[in-house]
C-alpha positions, 0 to 999 in steps of 0.5 A: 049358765043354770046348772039345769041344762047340764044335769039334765045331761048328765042323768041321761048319760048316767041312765044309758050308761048304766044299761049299756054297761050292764048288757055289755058284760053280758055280751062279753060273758057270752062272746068272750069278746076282748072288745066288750070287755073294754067297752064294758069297763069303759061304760063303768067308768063313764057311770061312775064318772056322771056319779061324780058330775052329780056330786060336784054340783051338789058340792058346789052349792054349799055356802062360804065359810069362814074357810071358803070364802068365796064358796065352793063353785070350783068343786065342779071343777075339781071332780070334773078333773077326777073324771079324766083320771078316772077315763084314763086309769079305769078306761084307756090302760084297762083297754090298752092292757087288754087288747096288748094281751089278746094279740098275743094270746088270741082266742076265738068268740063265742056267739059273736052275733050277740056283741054285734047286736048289744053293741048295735043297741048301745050305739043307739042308747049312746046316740040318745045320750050324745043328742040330749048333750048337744041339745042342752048345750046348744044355747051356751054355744052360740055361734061357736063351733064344737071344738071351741065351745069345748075350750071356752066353756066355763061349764065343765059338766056339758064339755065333758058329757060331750067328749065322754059320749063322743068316746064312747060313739066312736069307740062302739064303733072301734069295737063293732069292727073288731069284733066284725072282722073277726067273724069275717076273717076268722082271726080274732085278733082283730078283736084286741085291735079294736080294743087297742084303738078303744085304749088309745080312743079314751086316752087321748079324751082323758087328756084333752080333758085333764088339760082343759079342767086343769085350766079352769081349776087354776083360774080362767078370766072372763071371755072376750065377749064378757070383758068387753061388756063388761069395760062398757058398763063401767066406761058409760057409768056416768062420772067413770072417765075409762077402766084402767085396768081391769081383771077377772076370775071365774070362781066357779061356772055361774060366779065371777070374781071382778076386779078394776080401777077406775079412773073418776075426775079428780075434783070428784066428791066421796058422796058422788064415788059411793054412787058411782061405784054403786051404780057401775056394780049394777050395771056389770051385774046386768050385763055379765049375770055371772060377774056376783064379786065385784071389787072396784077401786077409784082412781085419778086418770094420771096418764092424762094428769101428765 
């Protein structure tokens, strides 16, 4: 899981968010639009939130200490999950507020034509963002869908560029129409409805995410798949009757903690265990990259004993 695929995603989501945040405040300088504004604030929020992917990777690199003795991996984690709130607080309230006070006091757009067109070029910009997402995800997916790419992965960078750009496609989309059924209705609160499904839009992404970081800060274990490869390094190790049992943990997303019993023939030598431990380390590490500490402990199979 190289961390190169998703910063790469994270600069493109941070360069098309800085232009599209910067001609949205204008749109809404020049139109007034409730529906920019939101957008505006929400394409802020999303640059400060890619600021904040960068810092956790480089947070993350710092060696163990005395303090942390298995690294820093799950600072990843930790910002990712400052990312949802920030979508929530900075994103989904502001708009939420916003569209509630447009409703009640709407006002007519000035020039709307302008936020058609900004937001046309920011669909476009966010498309170039969601694609390079997707690209760079694509060989962690497999064969999973989206959805379940989004639940499973151990990454928090690429699921969280992924749903923030899908956001922001969706909502650019909300906005457009606010601000077009203005134009054609004459009414501007359609305007503040749009900026209200733009709040209710990033909220509900803010807590699908809070949800999944929480998750992977108090620990998630390895996937089926892994699990699996990883029972039958240790089971075809040769003296490695079976695993008793095993357990795993995700320290951070390229670096797993594993932890098993397993059971050796009881008339085993000590020379013939720091052999056996030796080479079923290395073949978990071959074939889980990700599984770096490794705790095996040797055992008599007592249920066969009986």
């Amino acid at each position: 899981m190289s961390t190169e695929g998703s910063t790469k995603a994270i600069l493109a989501a941070l360069a098309a968010n800085a232009g599209i945040a910067v001609a949205k405040f204008v749109g809404f300088l020049i139109t007034g639009s409730s529906s920019m504004l939101a957008e505006s604030v929400h394409s802020v929020a999303d640059t400060s939130n890619q600021g904040l992917l960068l810092f956790g990777q480089r947070q993350a690199r710092r060696q163990a200490d005395s303090l942390h003795q298995f690294g820093y991996g799950r600072s990843r984690y930790f910002y990712s999950f400052v990312v949802a709130l920030v979508l929530f607080s900075l994103g989904s309230i502001f708009a939420l507020y916003e569209g509630y006070h447009k409703i009640g006091h709407p006002e007519p757009l000035t020039s709307p034509i302008v936020a058609v067109v900004i937001l046309a070029v920011a669909i476009a910009l966010e498309s170039y963002s969601f694609r390079t997402a997707m690209v760079e995800s694509r060989p962690l997916k497999g064969a999973s869908s989206w959805w379940q790419f989004i639940r499973r992965s151990r990454s928090p960078e690429l699921p969280v560029v992924l749903l923030e750009d899908t956001g922001a496609l969706i909502g650019l989309v909300f906005a457009l129409a606010g601000v077009g059924l203005t134009i054609l209705t004459g009414n501007p609160v359609w305007d503040g409805v749009g900026t209200i499904l733009i709040g209710a839009l990033l909220g509900v992404i803010a807590v699908i995410l809070m949800v999944e970081m929480h998750s992977l800060l108090i620990g998630e274990g390895a996937t089926p798949d892994e699990c699996r490869a990883i029972q039958s390094a240790l089971e075809q190790t040769a003296n490695v009757d079976r695993v008793i049992h095993l357990r795993t943990q995700y320290l951070g997303p390229e670096e797993m903690l594993v932890g098993a019993k397993i059971a050796l023939a009881p008339d085993t030598d000590l020379a013939t265990v720091a052999v056996t431990i030796d080479a079923a380390e290395a073949a978990v590490r071959s074939a889980v990259p990700a599984a770096r500490i490794i705790y095996l402990e040797p055992d008599l199979d007592r249920a066969l004993a009986q």
